[in-house]
N, C-alpha and C positions, 0 to 999 in steps of 0.2 A: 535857586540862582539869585535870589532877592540880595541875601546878606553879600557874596561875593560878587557880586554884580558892583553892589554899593561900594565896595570897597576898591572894585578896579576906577569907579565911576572916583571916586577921591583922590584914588593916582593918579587918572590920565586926563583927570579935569574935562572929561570927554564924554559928554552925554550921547552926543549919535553915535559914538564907537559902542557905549554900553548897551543901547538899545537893538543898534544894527548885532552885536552879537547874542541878544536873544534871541529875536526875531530870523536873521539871517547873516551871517557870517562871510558866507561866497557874495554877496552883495557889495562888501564894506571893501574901501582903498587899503589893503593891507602890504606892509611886508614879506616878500615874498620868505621869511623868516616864520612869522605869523601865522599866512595861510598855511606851510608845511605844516604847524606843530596842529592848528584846530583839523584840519584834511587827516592828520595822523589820529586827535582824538575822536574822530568821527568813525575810523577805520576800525579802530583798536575796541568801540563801545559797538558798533551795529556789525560787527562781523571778524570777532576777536580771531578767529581760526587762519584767515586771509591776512594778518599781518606776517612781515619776511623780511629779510634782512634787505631788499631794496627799499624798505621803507627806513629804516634807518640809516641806508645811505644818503635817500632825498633829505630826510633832518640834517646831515651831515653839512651836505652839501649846501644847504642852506647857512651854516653856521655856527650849528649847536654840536657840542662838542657831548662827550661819553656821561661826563657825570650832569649834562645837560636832558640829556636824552632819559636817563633815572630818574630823574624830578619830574620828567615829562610824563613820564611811565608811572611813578607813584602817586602821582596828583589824580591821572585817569583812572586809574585802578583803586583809590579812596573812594573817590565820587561816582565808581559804579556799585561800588562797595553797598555804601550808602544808601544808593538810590534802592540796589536789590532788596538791603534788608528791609527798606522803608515798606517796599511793594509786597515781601511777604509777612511782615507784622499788619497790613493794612491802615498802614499811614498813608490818608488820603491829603492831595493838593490842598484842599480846604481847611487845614488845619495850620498849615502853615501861611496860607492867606490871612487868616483870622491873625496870625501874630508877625505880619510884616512889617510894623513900628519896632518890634523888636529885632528883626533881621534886619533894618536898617542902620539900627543904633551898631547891632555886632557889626555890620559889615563897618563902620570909621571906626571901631574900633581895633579892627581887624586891618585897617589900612593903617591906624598910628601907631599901632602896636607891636603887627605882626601874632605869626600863631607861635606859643609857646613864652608871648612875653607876660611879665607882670605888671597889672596896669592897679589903678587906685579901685578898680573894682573887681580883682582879683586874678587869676590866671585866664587867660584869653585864650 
């Protein structure tokens, strides 16, 4: 969460939003916009079987539209991706602490770029 953490932290110029959503999310003043999409990513990662089509009404209802709801769905499904293959190759937390200078650099790079741009140090 370090690099993307950094990177929302350089969008929202928002250091207690970036911390409060480590630590704890249902805590933070959010948009009722907001709270649906993390309550939906929470749903979708500890209990993928129990998600249904009223949960995509509540996103709805909140504001985010169809091809909203996709992006929402393929950002959470990367990053369980992710996290699984991480936990069965035995890629432990400490490895990535050990290179958090470096996840901080990707995450502004990652907020001035975006993913998939070309930057002076190559594809992001």
């Amino acid at each position: 969460m370090t690099a993307h953490g950094e990177a929302l932290r350089v969008e929202s110029e928002n250091d207690q939003l970036v911390d409060g959503v480590k630590q704890d999310y249902t805590r933070l003043d959010l948009s009722p916009g907001e709270r649906a999409m993390l309550d939906y990513t929470v749903k979708l990662t500890i209990a993928p079987w129990s998600v249904g089509e009223e949960d995509i009404q509540t996103l709805r209802a909140r504001g985010f539209d169809d091809r909203d709801i996709l992006d929402i769905v393929y950002v959470i499904c990367l990053y369980n991706f992710n996290d699984r293959m991480a936990d069965a190759m035995g890629i432990k937390a400490m490895i990535f602490c050990m290179a958090e200078a470096m996840y901080v650099y990707r995450g502004r790079e990652l907020a001035y770029y975006g993913h998939g741009s070309k930057s002076d140090h190559g594809y992001v």
